[in-house]
TORKOL-4160 file (C-alpha; in steps of 0.2 Angstrom, whole numbers, padded with zeros to 4 digits, m for minus):
349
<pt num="1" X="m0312" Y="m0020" Z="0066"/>
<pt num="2" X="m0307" Y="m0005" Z="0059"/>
<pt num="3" X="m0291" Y="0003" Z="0064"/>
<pt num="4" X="m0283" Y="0021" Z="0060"/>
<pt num="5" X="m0266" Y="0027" Z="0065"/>
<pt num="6" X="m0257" Y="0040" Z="0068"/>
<pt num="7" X="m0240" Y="0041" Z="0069"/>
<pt num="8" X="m0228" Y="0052" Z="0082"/>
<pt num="9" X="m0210" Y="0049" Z="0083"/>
<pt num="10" X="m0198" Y="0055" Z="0097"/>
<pt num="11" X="m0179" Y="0050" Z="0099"/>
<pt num="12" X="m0175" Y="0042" Z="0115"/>
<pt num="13" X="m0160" Y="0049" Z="0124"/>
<pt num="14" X="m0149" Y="0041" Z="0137"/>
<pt num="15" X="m0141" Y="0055" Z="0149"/>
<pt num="16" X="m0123" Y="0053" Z="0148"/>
<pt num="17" X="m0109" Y="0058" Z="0164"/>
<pt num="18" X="m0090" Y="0059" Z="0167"/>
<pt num="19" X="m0090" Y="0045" Z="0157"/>
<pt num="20" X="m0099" Y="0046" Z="0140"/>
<pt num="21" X="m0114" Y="0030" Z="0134"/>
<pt num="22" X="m0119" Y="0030" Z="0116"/>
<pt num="23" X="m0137" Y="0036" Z="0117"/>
<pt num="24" X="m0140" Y="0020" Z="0103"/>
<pt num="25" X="m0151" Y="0019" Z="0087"/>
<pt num="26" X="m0167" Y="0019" Z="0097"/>
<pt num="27" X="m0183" Y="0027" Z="0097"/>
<pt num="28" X="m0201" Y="0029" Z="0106"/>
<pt num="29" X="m0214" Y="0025" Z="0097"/>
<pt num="30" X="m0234" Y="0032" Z="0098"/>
<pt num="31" X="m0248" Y="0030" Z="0088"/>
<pt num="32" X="m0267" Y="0031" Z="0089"/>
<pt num="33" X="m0279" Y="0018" Z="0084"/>
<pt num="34" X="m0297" Y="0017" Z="0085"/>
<pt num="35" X="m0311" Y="0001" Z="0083"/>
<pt num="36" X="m0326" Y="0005" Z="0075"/>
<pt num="37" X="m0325" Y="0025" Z="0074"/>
<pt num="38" X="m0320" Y="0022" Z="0094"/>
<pt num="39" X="m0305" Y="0025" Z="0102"/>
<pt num="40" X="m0298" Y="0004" Z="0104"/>
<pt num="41" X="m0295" Y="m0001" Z="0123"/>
<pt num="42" X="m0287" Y="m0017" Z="0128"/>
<pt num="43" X="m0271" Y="m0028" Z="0124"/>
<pt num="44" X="m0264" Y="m0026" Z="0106"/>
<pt num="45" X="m0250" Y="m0037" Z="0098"/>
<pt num="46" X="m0238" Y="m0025" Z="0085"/>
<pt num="47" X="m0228" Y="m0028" Z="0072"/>
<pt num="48" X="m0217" Y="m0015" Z="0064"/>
<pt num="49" X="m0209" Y="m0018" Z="0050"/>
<pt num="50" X="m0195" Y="m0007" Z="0041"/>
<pt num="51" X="m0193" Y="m0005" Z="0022"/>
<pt num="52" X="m0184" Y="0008" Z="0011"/>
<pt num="53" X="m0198" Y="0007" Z="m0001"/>
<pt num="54" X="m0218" Y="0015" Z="0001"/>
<pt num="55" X="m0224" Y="m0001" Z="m0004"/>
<pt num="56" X="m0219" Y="m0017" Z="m0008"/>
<pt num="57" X="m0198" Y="m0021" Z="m0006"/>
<pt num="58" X="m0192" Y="m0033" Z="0006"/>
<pt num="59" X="m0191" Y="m0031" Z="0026"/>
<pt num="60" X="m0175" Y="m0023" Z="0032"/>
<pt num="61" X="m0179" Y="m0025" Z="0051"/>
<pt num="62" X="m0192" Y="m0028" Z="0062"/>
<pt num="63" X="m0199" Y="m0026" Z="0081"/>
<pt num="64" X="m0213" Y="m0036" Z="0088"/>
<pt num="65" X="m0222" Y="m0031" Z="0104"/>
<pt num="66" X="m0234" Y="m0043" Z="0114"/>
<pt num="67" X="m0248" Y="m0037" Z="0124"/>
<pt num="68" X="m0247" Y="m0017" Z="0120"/>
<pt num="69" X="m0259" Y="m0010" Z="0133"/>
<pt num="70" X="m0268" Y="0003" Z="0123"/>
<pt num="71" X="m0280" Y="0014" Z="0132"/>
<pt num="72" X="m0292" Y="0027" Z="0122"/>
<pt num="73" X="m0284" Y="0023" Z="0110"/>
<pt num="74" X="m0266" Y="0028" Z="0112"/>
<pt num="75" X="m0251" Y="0015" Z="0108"/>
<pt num="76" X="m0234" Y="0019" Z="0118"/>
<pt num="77" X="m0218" Y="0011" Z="0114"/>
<pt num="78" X="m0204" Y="0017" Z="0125"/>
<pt num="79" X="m0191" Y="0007" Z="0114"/>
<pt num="80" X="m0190" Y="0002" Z="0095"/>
<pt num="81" X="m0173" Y="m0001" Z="0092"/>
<pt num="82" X="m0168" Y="m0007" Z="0073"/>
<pt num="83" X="m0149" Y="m0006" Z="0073"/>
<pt num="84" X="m0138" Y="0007" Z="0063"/>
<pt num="85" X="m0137" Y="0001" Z="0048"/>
<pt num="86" X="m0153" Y="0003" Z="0043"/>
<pt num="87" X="m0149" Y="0023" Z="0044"/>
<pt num="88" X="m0139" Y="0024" Z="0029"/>
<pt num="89" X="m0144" Y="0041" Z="0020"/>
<pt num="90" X="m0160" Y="0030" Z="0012"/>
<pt num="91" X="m0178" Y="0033" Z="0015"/>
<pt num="92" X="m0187" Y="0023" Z="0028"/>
<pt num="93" X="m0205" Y="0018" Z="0027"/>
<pt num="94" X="m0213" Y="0009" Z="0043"/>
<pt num="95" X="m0227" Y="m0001" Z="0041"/>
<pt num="96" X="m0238" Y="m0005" Z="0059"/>
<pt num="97" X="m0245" Y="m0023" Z="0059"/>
<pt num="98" X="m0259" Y="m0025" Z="0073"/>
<pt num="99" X="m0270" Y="m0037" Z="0080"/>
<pt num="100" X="m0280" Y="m0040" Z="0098"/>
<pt num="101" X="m0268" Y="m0049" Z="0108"/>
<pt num="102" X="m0270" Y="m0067" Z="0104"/>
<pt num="103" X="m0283" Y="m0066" Z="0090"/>
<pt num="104" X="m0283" Y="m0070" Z="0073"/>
<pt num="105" X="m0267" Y="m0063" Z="0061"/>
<pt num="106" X="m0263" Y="m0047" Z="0060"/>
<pt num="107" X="m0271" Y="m0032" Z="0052"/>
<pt num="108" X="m0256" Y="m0021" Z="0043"/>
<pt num="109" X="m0262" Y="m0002" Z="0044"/>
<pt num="110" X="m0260" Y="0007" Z="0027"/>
<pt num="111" X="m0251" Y="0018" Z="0020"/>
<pt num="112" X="m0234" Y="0016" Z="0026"/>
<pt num="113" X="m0226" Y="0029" Z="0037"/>
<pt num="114" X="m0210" Y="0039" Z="0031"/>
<pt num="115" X="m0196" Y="0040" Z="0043"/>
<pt num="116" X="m0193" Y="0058" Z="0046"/>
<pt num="117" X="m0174" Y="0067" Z="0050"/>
<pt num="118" X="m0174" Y="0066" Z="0063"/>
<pt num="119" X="m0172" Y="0046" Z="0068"/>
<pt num="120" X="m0156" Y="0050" Z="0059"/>
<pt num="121" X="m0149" Y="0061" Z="0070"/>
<pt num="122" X="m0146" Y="0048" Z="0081"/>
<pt num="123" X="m0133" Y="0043" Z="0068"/>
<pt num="124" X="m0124" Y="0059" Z="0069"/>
<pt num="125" X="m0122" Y="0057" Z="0090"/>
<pt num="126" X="m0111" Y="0041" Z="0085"/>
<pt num="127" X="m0100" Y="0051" Z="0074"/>
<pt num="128" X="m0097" Y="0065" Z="0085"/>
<pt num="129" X="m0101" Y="0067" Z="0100"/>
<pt num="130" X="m0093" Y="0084" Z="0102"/>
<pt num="131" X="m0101" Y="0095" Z="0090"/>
<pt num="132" X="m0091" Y="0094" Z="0074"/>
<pt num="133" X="m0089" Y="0112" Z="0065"/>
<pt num="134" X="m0083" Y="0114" Z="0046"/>
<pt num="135" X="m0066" Y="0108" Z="0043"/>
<pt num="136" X="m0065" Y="0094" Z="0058"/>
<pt num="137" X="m0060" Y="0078" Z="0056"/>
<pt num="138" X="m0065" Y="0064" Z="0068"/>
<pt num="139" X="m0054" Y="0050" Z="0077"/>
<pt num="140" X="m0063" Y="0035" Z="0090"/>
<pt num="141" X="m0055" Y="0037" Z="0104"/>
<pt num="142" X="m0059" Y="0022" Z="0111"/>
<pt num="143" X="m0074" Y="0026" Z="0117"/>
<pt num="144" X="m0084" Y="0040" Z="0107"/>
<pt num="145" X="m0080" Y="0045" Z="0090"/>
<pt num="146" X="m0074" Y="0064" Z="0094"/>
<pt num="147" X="m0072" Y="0078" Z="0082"/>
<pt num="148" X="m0057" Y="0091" Z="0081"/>
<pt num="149" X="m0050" Y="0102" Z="0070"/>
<pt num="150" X="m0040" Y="0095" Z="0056"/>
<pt num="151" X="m0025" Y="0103" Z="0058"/>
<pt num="152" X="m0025" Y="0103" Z="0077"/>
<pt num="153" X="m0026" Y="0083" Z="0076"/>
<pt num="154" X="m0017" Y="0079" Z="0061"/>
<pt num="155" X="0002" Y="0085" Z="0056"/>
<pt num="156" X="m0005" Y="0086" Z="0039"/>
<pt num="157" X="m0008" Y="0102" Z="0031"/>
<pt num="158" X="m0020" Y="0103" Z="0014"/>
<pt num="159" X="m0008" Y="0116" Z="0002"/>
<pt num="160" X="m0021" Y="0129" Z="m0010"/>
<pt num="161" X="m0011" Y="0123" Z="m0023"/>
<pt num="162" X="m0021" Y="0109" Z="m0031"/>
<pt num="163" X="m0024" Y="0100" Z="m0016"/>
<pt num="164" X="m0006" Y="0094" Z="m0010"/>
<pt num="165" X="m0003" Y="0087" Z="0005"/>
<pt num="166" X="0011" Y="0093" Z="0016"/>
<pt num="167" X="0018" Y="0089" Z="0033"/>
<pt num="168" X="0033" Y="0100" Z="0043"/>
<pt num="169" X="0036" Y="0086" Z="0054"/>
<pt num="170" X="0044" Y="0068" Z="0055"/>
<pt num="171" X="0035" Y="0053" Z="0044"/>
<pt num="172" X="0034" Y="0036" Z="0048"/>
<pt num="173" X="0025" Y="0021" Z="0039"/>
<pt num="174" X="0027" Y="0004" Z="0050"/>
<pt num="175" X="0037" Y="0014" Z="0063"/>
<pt num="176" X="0039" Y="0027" Z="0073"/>
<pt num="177" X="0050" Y="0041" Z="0064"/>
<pt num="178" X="0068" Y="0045" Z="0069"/>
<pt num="179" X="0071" Y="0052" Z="0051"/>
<pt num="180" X="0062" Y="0065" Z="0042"/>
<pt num="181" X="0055" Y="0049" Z="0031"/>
<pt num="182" X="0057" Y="0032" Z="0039"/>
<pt num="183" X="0049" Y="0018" Z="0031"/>
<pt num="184" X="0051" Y="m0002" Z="0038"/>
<pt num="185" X="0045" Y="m0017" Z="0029"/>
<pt num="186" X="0044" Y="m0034" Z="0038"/>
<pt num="187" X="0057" Y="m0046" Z="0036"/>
<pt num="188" X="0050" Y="m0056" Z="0022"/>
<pt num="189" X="0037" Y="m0046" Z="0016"/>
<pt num="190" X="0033" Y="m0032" Z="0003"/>
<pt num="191" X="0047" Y="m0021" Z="m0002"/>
<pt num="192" X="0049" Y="m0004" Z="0007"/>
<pt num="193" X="0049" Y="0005" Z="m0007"/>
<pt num="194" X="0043" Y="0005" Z="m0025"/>
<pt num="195" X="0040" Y="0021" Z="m0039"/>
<pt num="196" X="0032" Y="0015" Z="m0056"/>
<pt num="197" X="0032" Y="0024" Z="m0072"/>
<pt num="198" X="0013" Y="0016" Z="m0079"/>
<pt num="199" X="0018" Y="0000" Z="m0076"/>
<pt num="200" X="0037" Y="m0002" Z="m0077"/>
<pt num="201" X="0046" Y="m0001" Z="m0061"/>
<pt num="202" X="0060" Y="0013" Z="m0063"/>
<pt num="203" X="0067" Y="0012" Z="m0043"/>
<pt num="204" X="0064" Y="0000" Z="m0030"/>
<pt num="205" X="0072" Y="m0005" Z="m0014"/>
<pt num="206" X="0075" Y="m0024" Z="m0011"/>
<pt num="207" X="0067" Y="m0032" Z="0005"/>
<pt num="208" X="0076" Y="m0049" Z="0001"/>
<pt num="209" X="0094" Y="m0039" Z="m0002"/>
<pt num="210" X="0092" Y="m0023" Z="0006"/>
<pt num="211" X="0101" Y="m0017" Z="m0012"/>
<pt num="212" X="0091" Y="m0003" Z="m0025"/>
<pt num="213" X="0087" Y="m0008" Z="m0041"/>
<pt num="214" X="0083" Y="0007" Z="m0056"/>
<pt num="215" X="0077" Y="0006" Z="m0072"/>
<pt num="216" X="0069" Y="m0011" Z="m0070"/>
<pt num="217" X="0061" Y="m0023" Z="m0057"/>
<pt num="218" X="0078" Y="m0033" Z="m0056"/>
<pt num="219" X="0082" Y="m0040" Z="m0041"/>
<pt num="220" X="0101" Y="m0031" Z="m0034"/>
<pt num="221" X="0115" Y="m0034" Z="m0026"/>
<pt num="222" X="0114" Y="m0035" Z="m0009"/>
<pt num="223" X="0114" Y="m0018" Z="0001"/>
<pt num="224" X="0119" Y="m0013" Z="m0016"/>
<pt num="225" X="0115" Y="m0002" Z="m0032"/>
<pt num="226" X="0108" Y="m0011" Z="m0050"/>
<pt num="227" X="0105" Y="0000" Z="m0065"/>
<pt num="228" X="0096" Y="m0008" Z="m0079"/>
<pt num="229" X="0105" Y="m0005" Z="m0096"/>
<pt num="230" X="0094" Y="m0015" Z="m0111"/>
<pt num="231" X="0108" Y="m0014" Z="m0124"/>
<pt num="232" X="0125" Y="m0006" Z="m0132"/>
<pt num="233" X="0115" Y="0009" Z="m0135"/>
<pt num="234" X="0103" Y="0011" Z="m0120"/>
<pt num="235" X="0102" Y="0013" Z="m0100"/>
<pt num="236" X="0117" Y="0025" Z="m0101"/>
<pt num="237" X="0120" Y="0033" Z="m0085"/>
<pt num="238" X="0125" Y="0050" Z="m0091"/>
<pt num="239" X="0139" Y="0062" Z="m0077"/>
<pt num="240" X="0146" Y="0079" Z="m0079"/>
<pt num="241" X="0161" Y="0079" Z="m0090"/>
<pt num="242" X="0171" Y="0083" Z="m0072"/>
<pt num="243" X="0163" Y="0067" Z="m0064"/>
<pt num="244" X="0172" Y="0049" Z="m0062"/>
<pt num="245" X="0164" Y="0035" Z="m0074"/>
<pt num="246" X="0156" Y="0022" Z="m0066"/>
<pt num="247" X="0165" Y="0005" Z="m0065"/>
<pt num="248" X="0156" Y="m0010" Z="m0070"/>
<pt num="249" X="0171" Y="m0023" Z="m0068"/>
<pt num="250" X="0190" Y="m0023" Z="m0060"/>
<pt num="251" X="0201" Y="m0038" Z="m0066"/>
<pt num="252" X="0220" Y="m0041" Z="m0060"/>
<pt num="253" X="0225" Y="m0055" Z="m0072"/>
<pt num="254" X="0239" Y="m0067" Z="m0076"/>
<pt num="255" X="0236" Y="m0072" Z="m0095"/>
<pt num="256" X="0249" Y="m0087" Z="m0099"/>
<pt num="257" X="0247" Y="m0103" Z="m0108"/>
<pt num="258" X="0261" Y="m0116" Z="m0106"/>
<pt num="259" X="0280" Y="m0110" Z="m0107"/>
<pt num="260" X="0290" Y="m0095" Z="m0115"/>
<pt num="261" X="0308" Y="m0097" Z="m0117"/>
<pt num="262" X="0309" Y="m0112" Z="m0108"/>
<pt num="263" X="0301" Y="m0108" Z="m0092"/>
<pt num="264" X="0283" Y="m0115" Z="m0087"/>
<pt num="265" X="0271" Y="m0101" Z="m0081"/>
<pt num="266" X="0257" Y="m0112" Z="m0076"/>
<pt num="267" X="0238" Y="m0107" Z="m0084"/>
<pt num="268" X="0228" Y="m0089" Z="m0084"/>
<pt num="269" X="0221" Y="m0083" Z="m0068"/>
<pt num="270" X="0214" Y="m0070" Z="m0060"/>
<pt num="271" X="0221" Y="m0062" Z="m0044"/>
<pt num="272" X="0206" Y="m0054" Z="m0040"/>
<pt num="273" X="0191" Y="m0045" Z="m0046"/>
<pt num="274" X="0176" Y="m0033" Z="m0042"/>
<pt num="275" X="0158" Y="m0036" Z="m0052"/>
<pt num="276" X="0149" Y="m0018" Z="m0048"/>
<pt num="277" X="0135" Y="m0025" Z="m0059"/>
<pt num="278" X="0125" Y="m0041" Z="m0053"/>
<pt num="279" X="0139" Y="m0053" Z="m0043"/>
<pt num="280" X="0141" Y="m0064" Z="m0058"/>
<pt num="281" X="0155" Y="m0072" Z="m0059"/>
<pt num="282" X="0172" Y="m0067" Z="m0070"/>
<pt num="283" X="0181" Y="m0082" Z="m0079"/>
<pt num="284" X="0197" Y="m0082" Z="m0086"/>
<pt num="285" X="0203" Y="m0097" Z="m0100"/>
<pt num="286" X="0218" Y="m0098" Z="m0108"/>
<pt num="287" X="0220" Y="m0093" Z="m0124"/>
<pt num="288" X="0226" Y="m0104" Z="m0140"/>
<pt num="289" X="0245" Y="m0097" Z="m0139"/>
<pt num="290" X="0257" Y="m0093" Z="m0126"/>
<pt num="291" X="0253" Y="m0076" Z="m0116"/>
<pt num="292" X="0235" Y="m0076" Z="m0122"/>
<pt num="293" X="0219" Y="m0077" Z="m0110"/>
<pt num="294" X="0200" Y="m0077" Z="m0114"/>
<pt num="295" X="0192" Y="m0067" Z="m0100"/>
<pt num="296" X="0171" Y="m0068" Z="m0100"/>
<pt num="297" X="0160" Y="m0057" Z="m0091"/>
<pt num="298" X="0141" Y="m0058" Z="m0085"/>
<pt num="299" X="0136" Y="m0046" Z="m0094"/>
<pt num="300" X="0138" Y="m0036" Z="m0110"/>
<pt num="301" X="0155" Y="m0023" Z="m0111"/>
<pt num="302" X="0158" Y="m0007" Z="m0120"/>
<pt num="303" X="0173" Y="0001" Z="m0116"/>
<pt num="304" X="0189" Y="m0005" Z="m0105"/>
<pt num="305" X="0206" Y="0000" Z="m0103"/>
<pt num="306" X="0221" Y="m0009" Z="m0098"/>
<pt num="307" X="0239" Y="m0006" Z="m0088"/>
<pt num="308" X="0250" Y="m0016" Z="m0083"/>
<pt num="309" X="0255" Y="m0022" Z="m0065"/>
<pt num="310" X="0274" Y="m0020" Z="m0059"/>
<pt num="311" X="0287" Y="m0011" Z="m0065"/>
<pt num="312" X="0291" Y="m0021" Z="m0082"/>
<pt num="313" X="0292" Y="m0007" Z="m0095"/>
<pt num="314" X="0296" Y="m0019" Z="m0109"/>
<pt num="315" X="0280" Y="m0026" Z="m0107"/>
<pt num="316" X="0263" Y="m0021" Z="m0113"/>
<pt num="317" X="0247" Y="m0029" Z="m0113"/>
<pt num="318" X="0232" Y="m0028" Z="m0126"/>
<pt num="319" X="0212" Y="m0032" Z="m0126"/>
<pt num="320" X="0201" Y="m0034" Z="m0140"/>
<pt num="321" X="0181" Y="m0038" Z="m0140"/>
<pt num="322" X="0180" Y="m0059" Z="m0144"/>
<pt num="323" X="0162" Y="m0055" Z="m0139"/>
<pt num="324" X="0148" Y="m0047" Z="m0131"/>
<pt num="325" X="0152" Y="m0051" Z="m0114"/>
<pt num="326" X="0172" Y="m0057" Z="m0115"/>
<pt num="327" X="0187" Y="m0049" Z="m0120"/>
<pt num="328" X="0202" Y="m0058" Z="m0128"/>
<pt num="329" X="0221" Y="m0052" Z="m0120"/>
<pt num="330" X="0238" Y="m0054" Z="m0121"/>
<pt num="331" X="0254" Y="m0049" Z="m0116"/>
<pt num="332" X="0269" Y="m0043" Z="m0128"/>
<pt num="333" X="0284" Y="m0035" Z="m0130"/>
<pt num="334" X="0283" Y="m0015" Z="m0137"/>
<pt num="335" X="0299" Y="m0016" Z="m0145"/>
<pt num="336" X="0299" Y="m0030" Z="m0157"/>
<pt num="337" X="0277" Y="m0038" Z="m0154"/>
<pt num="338" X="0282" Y="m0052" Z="m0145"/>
<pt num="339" X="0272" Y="m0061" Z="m0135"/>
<pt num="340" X="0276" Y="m0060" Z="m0116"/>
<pt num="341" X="0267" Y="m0066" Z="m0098"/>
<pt num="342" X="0262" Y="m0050" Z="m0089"/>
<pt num="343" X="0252" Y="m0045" Z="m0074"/>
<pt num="344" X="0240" Y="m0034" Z="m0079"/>
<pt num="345" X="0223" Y="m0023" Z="m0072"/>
<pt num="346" X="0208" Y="m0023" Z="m0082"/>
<pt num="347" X="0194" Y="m0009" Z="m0082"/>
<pt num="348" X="0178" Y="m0009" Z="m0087"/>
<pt num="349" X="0167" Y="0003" Z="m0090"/>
């Protein structure tokens, strides 16, 4: 049996109304074959296979149809349907398998036949169903995927300068915006908001404490502010000369250590105190003489200033470094260097 084809392809359509149907990734198929330098009659059995290759290459889909009626030799297919993602920019190569209808295998007719364009259109219908014009972008509406002018559907604008993006309204990520940028995070989840320098953090919010961290990926105080400093000589906040200092540590302080002049003034405490760095605790220890203290902090100190509490103007009170993080104090007496127990505030800076 000798069999010769030719191919025609022709989409198939499905009209659409009010309500729009996908006309699908289908196609009719039809092709002539002849028997013998005859045009073939009877009931045929076909195969077509699809392949992104002119020969050889592996099967990508494939249709089978049992007892084709072919008569004077045409083949008509009203449906070969192989799906859409066959139709991925690619070539496609059919390749038509026959036989007489339950007879003996099947006979593949060579060459292959090249898909043209126009299959692919189909594609396009699923992506826009409106025509899309240059400049549109498209959104599914639930139904149809419909195109609309970019700037009619979206609230962002592409700038000419270098491609920025720009938006004269609200943002919101996670919510629905009631700030010019509102950002939520879930309770537990990632933090709402991080900016990296390669890969140091420099400023983050905290999901866990609600607190901002800068400088470093430190975890803050909660609904409070952490500034990373790495040493004496580093991680300086720097202010206008007409600005306050920041405030690391306030310390209202009794320093005494057993009796003066009789009278027994009970050990050094603190009265209260304010950590404005990470919530460590402050400790206070007497010192190894009467009217001396030790006072440590979590962290390292630079500078501090002293003054004393009450209206005592005999009295004075002095600090020196012991260490990195602690300060050794004392009262005494201006006129003649004696030691005396004061009250006394404590300022770090």
């Amino acid at each position: 049996m000798k069999i010769i084809q030719t191919l025609l392809f022709t989409l198939f359509f499905i009209s659409t109304s009010a309500f729009s149907i996908p006309a699908g990734s289908g196609f009719s198929y039809q092709g002539q074959l002849t028997d013998g330098g005859s045009p073939a009659n009877g009931n045929y059995d076909i195969i077509i296979d699809a392949y992104k290759l002119s020969s050889g290459g592996s099967v990508l889909a494939t249709q089978s149809f049992i007892a084709v009626t072919v008569s004077n030799g045409l083949i008509s297919i009203p449906q070969v349907d192989f799906g859409d993602a066959l139709y991925d920019g690619d070539e496609v190569w059919l390749e038509v398998s026959v036989r007489v209808t339950g007879g003996g295998p099947f006979t593949p007719l060579i060459p292959r036949q090249r898909m043209a364009a126009v299959p692919y259109a189909v594609q396009a219908e699923f992506l826009a169903s409106n025509d899309a014009s240059f400049g549109d972008v498209l959104f599914h509406n639930g139904m149809n995927w419909i195109a609309e002018p970019f700037n009619t559907l979206s609230k962002w604008i592409v700038s000419s300068v270098n491609d920025n993006m720009r938006t004269n309204g609200m943002v919101g990520i996670k919510t629905n915006p009631s700030d010019t940028l509102h950002i939520v995070a879930p309770i537990g989840g990632e933090n709402p908001f991080r900016v990296q320098v390669g890969s140091s953090t420099k400023l983050r919010v905290n999901n866990a404490t609600g607190g901002v961290s800068i400088g470093a990926n430190s975890t803050p105080p909660i609904n409070g502010l952490y500034v990373s400093g790495d040493s004496k000589l580093n991680g300086n906040i720097t202010q206008p000369a007409s600005a306050n200092g920041l405030v690391k540590y306030m310390v209202s302080a009794f320093c005494t250590n057993g009796s003066i002049g009789g009278i027994f003034t009970g050990p050094a405490l603190i009265n209260q105190s304010v950590n404005n760095v990470n919530q460590g605790v402050i400790t206070i220890s007497d010192g190894s003489s009467a009217a001396e203290c030790l006072i440590s902090f979590p962290s390292e100190i630079r500078y501090w200033q002293t003054s004393v509490i009450g209206t005592d103007r005999n009295a004075g009170v002095n600090c020196t470094e012991y260490s990195s993080t602690s300060l050794y104090c004392y009262g005494v007496k201006p006129s003649n260097g004696n030691r005396k127990v004061v009250n006394f505030m404590l300022t770090v800076y």
